[in-house]
Structure formats: C-alpha cells, structure tokens
Rosetta silent file (secondary structure, phi, psi, omega in degrees, C-alpha in Angstrom):
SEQUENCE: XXXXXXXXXXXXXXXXXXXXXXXXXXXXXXXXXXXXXXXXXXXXXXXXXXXXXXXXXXXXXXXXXXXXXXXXXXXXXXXXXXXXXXXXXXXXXXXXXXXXXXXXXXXXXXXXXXXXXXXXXXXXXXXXXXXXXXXXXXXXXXXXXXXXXXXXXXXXXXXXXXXXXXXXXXXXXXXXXXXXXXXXXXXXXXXXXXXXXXXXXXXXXXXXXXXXXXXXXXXXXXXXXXXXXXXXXXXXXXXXXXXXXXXXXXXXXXXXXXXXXXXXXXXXXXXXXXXXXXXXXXXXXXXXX
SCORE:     score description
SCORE:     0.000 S_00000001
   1 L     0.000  151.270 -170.935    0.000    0.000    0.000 S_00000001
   2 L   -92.089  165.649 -169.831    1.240    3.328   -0.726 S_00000001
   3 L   -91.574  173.585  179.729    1.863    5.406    2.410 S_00000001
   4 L   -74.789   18.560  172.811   -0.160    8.424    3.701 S_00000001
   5 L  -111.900  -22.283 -162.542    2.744   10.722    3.095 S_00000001
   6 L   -52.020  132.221  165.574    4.061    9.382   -0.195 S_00000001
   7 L   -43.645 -147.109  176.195    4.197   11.946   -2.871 S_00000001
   8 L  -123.652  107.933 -170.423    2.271   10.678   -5.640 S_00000001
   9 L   -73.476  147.121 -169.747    4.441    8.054   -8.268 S_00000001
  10 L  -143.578  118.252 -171.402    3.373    9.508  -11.446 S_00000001
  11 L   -50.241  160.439  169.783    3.623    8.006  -15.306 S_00000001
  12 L   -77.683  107.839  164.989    5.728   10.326  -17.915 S_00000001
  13 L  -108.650  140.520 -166.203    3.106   12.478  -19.656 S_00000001
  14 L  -134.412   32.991  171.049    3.590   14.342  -22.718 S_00000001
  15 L  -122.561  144.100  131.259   -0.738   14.965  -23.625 S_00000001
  16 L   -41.427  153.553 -155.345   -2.432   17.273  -21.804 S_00000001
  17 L  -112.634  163.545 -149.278   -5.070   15.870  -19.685 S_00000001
  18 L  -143.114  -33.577 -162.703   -8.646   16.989  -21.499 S_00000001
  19 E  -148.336  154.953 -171.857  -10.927   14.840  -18.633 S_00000001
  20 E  -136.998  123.453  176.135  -10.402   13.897  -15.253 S_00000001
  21 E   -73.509  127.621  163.568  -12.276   10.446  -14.402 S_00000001
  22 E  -150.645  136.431 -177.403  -13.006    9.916  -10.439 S_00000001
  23 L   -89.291  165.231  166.229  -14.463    6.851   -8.775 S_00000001
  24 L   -87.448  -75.391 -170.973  -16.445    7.963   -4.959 S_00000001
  25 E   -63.663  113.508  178.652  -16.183    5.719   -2.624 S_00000001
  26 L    93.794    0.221 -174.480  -13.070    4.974   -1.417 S_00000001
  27 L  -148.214  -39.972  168.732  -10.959    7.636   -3.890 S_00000001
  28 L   -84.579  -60.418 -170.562  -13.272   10.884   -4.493 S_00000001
  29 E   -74.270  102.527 -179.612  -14.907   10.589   -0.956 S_00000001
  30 L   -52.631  159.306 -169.035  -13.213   10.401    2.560 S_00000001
  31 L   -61.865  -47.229  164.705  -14.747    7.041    4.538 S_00000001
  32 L   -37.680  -20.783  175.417  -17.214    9.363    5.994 S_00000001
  33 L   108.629  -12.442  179.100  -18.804    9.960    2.523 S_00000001
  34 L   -78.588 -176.536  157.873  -17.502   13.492    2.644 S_00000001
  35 L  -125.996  127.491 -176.502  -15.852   15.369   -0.029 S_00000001
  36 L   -68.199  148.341  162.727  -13.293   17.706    1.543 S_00000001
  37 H   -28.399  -49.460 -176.244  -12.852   21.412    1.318 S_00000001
  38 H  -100.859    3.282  158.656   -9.578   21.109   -0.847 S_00000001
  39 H   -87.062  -39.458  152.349  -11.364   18.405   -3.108 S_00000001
  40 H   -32.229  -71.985 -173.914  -13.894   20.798   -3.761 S_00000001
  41 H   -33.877  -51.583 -167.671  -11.377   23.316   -4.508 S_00000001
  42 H   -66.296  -32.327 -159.419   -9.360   21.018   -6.785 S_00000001
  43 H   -78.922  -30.952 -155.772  -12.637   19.922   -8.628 S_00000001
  44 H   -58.771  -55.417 -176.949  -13.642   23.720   -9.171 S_00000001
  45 H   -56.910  -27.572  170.234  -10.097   24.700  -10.502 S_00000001
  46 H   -82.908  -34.255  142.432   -9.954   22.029  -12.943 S_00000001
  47 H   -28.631  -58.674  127.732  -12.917   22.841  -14.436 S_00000001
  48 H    15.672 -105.391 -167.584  -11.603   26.504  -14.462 S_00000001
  49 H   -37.279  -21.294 -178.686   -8.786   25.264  -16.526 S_00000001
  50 L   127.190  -26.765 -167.175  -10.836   23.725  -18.709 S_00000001
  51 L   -84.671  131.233  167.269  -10.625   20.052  -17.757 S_00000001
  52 L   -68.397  156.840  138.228  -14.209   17.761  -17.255 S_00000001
  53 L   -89.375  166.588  172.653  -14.509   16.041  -14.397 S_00000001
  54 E  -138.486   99.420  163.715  -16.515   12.996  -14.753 S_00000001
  55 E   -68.704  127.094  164.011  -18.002   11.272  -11.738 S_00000001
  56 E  -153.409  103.587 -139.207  -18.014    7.767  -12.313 S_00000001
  57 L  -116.084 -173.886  162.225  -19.014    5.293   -9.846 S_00000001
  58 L   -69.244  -43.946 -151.485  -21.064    1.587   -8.873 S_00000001
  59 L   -61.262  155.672 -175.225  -23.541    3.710   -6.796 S_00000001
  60 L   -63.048  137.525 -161.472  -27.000    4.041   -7.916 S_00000001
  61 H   -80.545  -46.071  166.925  -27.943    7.453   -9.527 S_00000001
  62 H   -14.327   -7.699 -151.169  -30.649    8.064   -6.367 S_00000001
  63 H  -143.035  -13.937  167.149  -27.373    7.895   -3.912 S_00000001
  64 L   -63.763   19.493  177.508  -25.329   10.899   -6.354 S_00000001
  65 L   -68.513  -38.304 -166.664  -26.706   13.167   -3.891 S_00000001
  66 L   -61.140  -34.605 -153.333  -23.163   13.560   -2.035 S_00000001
  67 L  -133.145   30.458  177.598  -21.649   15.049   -4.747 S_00000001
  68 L   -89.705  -23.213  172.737  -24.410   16.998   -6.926 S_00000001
  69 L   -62.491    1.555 -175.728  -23.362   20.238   -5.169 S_00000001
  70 L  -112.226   20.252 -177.407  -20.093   19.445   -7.018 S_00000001
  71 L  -134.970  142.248 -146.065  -20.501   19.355  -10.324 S_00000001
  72 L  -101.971 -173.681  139.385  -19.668   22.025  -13.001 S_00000001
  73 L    66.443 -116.184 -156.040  -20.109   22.466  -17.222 S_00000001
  74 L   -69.695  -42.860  173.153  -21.875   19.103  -18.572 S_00000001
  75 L    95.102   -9.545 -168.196  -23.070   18.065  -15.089 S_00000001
  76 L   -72.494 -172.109  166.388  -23.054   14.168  -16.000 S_00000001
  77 L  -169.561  154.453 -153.820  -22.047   11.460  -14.215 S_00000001
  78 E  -120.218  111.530 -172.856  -21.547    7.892  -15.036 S_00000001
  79 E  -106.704  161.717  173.448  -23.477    5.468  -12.671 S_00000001
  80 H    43.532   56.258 -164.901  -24.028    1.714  -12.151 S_00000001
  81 H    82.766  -19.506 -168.112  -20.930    0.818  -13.580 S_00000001
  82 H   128.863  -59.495 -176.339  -21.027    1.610  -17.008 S_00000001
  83 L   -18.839  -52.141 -170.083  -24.819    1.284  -16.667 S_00000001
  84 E  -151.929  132.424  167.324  -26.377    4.845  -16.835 S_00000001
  85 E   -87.918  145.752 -172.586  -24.956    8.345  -17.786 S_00000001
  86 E  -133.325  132.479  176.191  -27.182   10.606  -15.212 S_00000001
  87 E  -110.975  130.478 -168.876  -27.168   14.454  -15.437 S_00000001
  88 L  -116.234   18.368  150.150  -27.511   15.401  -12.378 S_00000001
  89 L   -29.302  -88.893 -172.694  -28.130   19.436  -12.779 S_00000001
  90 L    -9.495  -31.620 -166.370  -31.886   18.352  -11.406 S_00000001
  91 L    58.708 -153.310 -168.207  -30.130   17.995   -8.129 S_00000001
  92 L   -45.659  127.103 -169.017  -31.695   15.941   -5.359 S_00000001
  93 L   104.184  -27.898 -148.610  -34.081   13.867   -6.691 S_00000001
  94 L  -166.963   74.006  167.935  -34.877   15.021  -10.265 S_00000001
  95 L  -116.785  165.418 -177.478  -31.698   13.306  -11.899 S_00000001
  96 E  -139.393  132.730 -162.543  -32.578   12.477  -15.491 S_00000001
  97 E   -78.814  147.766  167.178  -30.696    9.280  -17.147 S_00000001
  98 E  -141.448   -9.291  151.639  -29.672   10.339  -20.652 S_00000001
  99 E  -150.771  149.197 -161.456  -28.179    7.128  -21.598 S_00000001
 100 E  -100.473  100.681  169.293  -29.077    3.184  -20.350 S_00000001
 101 L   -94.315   76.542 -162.195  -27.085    0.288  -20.805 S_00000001
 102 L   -68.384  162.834  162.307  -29.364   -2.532  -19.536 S_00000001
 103 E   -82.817  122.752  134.724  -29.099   -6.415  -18.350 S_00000001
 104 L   -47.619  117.427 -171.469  -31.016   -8.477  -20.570 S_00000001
 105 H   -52.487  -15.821  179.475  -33.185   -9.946  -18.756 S_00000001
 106 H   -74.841  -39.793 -117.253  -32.384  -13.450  -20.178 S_00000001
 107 H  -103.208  -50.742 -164.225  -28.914  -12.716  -19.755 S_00000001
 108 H   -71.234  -40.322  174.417  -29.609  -11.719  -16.059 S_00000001
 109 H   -40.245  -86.458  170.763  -31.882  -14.722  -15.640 S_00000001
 110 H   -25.515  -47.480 -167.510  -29.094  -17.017  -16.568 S_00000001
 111 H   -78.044  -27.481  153.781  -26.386  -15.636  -14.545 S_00000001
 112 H   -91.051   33.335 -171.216  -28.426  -16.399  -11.388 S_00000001
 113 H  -113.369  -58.678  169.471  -29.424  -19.470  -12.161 S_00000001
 114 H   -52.215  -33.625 -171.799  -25.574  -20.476  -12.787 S_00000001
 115 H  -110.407    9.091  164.744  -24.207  -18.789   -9.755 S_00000001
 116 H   -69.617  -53.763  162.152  -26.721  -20.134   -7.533 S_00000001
 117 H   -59.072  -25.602  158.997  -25.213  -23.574   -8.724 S_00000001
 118 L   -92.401  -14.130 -161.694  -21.756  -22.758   -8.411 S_00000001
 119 L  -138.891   73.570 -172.129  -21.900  -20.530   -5.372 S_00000001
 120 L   -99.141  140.170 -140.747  -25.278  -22.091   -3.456 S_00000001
 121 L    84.556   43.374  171.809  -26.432  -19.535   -0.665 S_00000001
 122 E  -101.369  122.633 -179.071  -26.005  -16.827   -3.040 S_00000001
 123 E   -98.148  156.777 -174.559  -29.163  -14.030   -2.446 S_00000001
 124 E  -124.669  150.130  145.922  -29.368  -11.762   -5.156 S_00000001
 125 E  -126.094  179.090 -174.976  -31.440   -7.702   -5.487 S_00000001
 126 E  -137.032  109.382 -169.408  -32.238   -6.196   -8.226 S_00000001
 127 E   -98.737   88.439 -160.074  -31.009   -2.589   -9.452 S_00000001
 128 L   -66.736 -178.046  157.237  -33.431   -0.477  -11.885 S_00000001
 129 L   -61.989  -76.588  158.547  -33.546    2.857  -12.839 S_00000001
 130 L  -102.511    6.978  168.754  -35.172    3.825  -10.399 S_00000001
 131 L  -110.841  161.100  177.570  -36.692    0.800   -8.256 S_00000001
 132 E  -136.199  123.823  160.190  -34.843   -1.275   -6.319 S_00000001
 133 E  -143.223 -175.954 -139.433  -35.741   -5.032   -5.084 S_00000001
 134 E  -151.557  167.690 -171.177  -34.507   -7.456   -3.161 S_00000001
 135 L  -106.240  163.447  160.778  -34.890  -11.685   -2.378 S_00000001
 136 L   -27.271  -48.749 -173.151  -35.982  -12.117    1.180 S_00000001
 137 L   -97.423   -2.299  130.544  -32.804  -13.300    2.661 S_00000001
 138 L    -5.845   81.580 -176.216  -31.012  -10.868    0.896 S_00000001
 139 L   -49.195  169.286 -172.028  -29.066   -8.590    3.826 S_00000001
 140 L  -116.392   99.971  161.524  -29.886   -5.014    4.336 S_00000001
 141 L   -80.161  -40.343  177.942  -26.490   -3.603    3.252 S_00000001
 142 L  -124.087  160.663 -179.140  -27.883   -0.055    2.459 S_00000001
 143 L   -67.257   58.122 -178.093  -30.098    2.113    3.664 S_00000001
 144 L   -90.526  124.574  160.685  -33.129    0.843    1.473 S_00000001
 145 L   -93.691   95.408  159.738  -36.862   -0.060    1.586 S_00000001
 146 L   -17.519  145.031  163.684  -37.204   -2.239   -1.393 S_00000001
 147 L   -66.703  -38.161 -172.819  -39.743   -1.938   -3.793 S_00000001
 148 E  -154.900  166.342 -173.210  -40.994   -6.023   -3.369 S_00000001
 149 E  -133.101   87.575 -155.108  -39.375   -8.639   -1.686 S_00000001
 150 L  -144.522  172.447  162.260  -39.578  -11.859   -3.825 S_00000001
 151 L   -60.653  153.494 -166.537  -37.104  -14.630   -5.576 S_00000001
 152 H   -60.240  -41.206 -161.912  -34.619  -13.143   -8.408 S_00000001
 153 H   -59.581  -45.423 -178.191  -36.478  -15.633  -11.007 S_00000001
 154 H   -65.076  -33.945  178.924  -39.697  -14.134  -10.096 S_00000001
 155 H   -91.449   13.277 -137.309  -38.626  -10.620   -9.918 S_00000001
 156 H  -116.873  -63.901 -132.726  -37.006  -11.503  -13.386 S_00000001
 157 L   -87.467  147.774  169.893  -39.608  -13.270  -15.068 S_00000001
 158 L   -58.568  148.896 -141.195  -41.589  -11.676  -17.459 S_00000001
 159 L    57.544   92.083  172.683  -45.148   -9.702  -15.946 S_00000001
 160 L  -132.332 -175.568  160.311  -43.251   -9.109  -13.148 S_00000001
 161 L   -78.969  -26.625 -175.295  -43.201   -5.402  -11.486 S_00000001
 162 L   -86.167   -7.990 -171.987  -39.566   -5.050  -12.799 S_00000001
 163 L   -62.968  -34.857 -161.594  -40.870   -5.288  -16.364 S_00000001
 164 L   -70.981  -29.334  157.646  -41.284   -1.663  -16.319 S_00000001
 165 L  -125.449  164.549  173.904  -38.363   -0.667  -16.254 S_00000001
 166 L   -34.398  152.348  149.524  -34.523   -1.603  -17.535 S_00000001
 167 E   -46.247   99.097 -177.956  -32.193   -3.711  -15.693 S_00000001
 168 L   -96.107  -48.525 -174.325  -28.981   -1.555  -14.487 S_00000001
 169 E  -155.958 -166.985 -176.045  -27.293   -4.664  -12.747 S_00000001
 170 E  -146.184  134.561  139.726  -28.378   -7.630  -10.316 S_00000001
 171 E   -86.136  128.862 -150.253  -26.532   -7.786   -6.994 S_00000001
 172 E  -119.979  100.065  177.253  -25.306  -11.056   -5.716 S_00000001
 173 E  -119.124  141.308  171.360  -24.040  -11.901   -1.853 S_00000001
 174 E   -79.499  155.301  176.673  -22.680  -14.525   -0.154 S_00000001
 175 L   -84.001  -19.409 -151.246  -22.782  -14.790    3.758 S_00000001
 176 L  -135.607  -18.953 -157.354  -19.542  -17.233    3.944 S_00000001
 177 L  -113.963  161.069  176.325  -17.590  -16.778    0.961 S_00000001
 178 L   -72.150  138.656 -156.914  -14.082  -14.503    0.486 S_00000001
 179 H   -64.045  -74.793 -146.521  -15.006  -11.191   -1.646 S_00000001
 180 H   -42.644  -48.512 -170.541  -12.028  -12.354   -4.141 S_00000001
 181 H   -83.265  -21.716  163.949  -12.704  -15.853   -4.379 S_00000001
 182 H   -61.089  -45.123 -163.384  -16.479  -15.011   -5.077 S_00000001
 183 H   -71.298  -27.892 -160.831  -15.614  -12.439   -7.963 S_00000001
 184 H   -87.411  -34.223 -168.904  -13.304  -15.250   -9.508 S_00000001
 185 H   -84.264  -23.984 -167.805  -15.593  -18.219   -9.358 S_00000001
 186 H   -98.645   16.784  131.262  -18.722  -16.290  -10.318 S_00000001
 187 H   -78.185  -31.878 -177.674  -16.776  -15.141  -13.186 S_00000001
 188 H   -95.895    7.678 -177.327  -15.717  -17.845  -14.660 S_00000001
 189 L   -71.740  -62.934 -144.021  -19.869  -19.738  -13.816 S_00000001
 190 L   -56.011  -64.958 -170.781  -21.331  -16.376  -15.491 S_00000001
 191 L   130.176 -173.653  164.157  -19.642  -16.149  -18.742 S_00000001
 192 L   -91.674  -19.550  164.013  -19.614  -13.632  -21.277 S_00000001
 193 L   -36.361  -43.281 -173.076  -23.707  -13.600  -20.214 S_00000001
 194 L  -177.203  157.687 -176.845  -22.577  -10.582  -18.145 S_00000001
 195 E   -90.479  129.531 -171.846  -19.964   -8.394  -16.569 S_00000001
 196 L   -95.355  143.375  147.425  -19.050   -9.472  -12.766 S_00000001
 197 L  -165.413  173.162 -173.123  -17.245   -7.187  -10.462 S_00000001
 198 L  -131.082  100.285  175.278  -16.887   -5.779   -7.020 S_00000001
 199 L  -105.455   31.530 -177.252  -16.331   -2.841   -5.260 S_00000001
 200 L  -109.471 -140.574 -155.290  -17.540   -3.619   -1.742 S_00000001
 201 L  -148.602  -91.009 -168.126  -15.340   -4.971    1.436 S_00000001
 202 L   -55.673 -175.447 -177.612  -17.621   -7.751    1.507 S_00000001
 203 L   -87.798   78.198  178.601  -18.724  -10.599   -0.899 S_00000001
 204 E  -128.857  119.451 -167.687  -21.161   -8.509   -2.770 S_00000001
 205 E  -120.159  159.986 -172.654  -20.541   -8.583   -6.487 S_00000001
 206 E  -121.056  122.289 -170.480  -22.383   -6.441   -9.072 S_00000001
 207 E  -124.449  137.350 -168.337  -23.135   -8.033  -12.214 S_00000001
 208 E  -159.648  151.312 -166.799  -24.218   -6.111  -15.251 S_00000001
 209 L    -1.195  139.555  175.521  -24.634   -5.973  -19.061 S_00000001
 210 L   -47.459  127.566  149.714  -21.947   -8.238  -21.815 S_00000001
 211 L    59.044   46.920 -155.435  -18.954   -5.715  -21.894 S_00000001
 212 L  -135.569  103.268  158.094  -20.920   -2.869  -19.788 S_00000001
 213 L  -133.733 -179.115  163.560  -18.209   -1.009  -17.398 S_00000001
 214 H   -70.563    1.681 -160.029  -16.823    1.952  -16.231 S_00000001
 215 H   -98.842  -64.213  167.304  -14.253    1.719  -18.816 S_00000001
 216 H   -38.373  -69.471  161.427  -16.762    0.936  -21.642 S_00000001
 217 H   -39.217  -54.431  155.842  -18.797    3.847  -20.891 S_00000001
 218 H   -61.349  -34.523 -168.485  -16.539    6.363  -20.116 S_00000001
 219 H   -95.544  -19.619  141.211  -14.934    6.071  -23.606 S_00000001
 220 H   -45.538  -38.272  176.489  -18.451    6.095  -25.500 S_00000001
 221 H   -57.830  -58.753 -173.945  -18.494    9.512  -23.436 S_00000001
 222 H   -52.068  -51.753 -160.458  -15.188   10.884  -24.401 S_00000001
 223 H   -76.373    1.646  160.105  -15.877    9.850  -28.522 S_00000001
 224 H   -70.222  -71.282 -119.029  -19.117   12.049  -27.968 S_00000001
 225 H  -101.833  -14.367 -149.795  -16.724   14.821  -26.806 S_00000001
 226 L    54.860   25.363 -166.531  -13.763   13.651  -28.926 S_00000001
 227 L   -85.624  124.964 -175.484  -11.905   13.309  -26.425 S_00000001
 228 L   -97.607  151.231  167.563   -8.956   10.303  -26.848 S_00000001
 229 L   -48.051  -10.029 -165.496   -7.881    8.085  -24.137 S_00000001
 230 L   -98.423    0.352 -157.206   -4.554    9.698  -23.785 S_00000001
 231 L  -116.387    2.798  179.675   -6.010   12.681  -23.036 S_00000001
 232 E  -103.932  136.678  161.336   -8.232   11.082  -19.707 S_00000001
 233 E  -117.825  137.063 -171.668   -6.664   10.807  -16.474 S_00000001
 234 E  -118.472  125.657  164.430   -8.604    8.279  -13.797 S_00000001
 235 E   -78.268  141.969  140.502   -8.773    7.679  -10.001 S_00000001
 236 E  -163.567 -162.508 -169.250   -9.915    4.538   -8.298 S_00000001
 237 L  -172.111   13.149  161.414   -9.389    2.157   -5.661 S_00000001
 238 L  -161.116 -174.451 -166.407  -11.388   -1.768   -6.117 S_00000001
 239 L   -41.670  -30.257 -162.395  -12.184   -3.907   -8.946 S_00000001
 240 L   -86.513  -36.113  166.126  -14.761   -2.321  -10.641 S_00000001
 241 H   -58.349  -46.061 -142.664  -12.051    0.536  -11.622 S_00000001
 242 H   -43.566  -39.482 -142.997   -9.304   -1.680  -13.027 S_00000001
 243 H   -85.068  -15.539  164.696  -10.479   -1.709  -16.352 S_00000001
 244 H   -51.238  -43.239  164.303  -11.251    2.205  -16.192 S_00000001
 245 H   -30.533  -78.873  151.594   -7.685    2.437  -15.278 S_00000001
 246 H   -33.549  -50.153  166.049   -6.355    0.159  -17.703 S_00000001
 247 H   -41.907  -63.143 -159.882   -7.855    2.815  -20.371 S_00000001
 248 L   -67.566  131.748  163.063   -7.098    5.419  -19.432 S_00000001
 249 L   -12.980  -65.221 -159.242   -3.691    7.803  -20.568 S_00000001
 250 E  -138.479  153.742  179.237   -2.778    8.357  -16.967 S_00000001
 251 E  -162.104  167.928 -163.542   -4.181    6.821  -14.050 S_00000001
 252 E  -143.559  119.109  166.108   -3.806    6.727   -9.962 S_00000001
 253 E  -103.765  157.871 -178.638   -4.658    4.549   -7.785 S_00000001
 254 L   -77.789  147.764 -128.973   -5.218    5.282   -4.003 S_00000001
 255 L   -76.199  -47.173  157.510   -3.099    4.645   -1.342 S_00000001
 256 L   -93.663   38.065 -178.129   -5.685    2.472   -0.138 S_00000001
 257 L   -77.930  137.714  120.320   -6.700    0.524   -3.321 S_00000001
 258 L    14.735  107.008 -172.712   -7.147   -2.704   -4.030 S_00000001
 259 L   -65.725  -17.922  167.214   -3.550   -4.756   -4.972 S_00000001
 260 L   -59.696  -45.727 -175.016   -5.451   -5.272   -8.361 S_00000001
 261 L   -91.243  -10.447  161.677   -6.073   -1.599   -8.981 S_00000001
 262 L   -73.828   -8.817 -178.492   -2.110   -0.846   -7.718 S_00000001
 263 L  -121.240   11.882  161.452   -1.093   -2.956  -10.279 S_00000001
 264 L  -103.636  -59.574  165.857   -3.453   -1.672  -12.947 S_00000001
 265 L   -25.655  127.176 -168.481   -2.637    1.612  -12.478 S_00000001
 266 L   -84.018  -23.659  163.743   -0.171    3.501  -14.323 S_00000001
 267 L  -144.370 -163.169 -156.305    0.550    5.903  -10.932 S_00000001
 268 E  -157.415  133.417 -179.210   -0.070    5.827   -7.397 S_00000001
 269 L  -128.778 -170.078  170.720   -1.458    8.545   -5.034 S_00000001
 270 L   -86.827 -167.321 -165.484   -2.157    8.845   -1.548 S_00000001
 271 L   -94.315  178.489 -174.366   -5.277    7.549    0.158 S_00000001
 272 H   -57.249  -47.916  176.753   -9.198    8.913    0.084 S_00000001
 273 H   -94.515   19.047  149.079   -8.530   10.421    3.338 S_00000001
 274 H  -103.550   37.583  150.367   -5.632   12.729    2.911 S_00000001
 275 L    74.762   26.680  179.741   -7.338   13.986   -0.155 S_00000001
 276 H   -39.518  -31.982  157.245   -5.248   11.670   -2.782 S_00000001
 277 H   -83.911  -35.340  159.108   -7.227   13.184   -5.864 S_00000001
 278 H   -47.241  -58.872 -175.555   -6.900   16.801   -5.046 S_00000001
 279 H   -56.108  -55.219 -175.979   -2.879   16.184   -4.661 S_00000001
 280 H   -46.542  -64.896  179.537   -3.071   14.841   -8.374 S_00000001
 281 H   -35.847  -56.570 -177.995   -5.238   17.572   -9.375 S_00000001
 282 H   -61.140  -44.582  168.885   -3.496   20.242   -7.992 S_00000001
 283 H  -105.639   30.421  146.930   -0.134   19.300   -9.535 S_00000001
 284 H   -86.858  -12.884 -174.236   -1.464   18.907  -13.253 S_00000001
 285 H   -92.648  -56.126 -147.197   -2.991   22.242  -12.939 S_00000001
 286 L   -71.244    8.443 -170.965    0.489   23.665  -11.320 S_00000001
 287 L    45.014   21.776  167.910    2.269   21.476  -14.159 S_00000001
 288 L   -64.150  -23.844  177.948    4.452   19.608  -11.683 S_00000001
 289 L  -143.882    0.000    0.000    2.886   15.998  -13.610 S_00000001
C-alpha cells in the first residue's frame, strides 16, 4: 500500500489531460462519505482550466446526492458501472438518465441461475432505474426499503413489477464466501452472459450488461466529446475501476486501493482520506505531472 505521506508516483506524460475520471467511494470521498474542502477546490479549478470532471461510480444514480453540489459544465455522471450516464443538474431527486445500458433480462436470468449452482447460498437484489428489489434473505447492506421482496427468477420473469423498467445490474451476496474468491468463481460460472465485479469490502458482487463497465462507458463519453484516451486521467481504488484504469492515458490509484487496482494503475497517489485526488489535481494544474 502506498503510504499516507508518499508523494504521488506519477507516469511520464507528454498529452495534456482533457478529462479527469473519479471513482467515490473509497478515492473521491473520505470514509465518511464526505468530499473535503480542498477536493472541492481542486474539482472547481480544474474545471476553471478547462478540464471535465466525470463522476463515475457503482452507486446508484438516487445515492449521487453527495456530490451533486459538485458538479460544473456538462453536469453528468456515469453510474451503475457503465450502466447509466445521469445528469444530475436536477439535483436531489430530479436526476434524469440520458443514456441506459441494460441487463437483458435473459442474460440476467441465466447468470443467477448459474451462480446459484456454483456458489449455493447466493441471495441476489435487483437494481433499476429507479426501483430497487430485493430476495428475502437478501441482507440489508444499504439504507433501502425495497420496492418487493420476492425470488430473483420471479422478480425476473416476465409480468413481473420489474418489467417496467430496464435492468442496471443484479446484486449477488454470499454470507460465507471470500469477496475475491467469489468475484473469480462467479466469473468464470457467469460467462460472457454478463460483466461481474466488485467494489464492496464484503462478498457482494455487481453483475451487469456483456462488456458494460466503467471503462466501456466512459470512452463512448469521451468519442461524444472527442476526447482520446490519452487525453483522460482516472482515479480509483477496487475492482470495478481496473479496467477504467487500464484505459485510461494516466491513471492513480489510491493509497488504499485494491492490490489489483495498484497494479493496474499507471501511478499511485495517496489515500481517500488525505485527499489523494486533489494532490493529483493540484499538480497537473500547477504542471508539476
């Protein structure tokens, strides 16, 4: 792990940075959930300068609340994964999806059918645009009231309640099993059927659309914008980054990452709570990296 003093190791860049990519939890957001005073600052000034920011996280766009007082220009933000671009100008409440990248429902169907059989005592919910449901035995991880409380096949199957709207991902947890060794075996049950990954402490993995990531997503956004990969620099700090990472020109992971996302990175910053994205931030605007 890198330490909480360490400068930031930083790749040789010779592009100008165009977009600045940041995961929340665990990299934009100290473990309280806050975003500090001098991450504000840093977010404002790169904007300033010229530079997007992009929020782009797992969390649901209903849960973008923490950070809608933060966001400049375009206003988007990249949600569920890869799932849903959200503009969240509307503020609390009133976010409006502008583009969807769904589960197929067969596709979702399958993958809990399979990872029930490889991984049995697996509970699954199920994360919509804007409903959320859940199977009975399903834990209360977040601060949720479900929409229905029923089996995934059921909340699945067509006439269902969920019919109405898209699929963003289906979550799947074990009670017993290691977060790692769950993402590996219910990758290799699930397939190409759908993308598995994790960004929790625990064994909670979020599985969503063939080839649907943060990675995926972000770079339909940048070819909207024209914007090239060499020209994005990205924060994170668990699984669900890596491949965002991988993409990206320049990339950082936090001090407190993931050994997967330290070794997918291309640099290394300090951790979420001594403000490890601001110090990047600060010295691309001052042209120290």
């Amino acid at each position: 792990m890198t330490s909480a003093i360490r400068e930031p190791e930083t790749p040789a860049a010779t592009t100008p940075p165009r977009l600045i990519a940041t995961d929340l939890d665990g990299t934009l957001l100290r473990d309280d959930k806050s975003v500090s005073p001098r991450t504000v600052a840093a977010l404002a000034a790169a904007e300033e300068a010229g530079i997007e920011v992009f929020f782009v996280t797992g969390r649901p766009a209903r849960w973008m609340d923490v950070v809608s007082d933060h966001v400049h220009g375009h206003g988007l933000a990249i949600c569920g994964n890869g799932a849903a671009v959200v503009d969240l100008h509307g503020g609390p409440g009133a976010h409006r999806f502008v583009k969807v990248r769904e589960l197929p429902r067969n596709n979702a169907l399958e993958a809990v059918g399979l990872l029930r059989d490889a991984a049995p005592g697996t509970v699954y919910a199920v994360e919509q645009t804007y409903g959320f449901y859940q199977e009975p035995a399903y834990p209360k991880l977040h601060m949720e009231v479900p929409d229905d409380l029923a089996p995934a096949e059921d909340l699945l199957a067509d006439g269902s309640p969920t019919t109405a709207e898209p699929v963003l991902k289906i979550l799947a947890f074990h009670p017993e099993m290691e977060p790692d060794a769950f993402l590996t075996l219910a990758r290799l049950a699930v397939g190409e059927r759908a993308t598995v990954t994790r960004s929790s402490p625990s064994a909670l993995l979020e599985i969503s659309g063939p080839d649907v990531s943060k990675a995926s997503t972000l770079a339909l956004c940048c070819a909207e914008r024209g914007i090239s990969h060499e020209e994005v620099v990205a924060f994170g700090d668990m699984p669900n980054d890596v491949e965002m990472l991988t993409w990206a020109g320049r990339s950082y992971a936090m001090g407190n990452a993931h050994p997967d996302v330290l070794a997918a990175a291309s640099g290394h910053t300090v951790a979420n709570n001594d403000d490890g994205v601001a110090v990047v931030i600060e010295q691309l605007l001052n042209g120290r990296i």
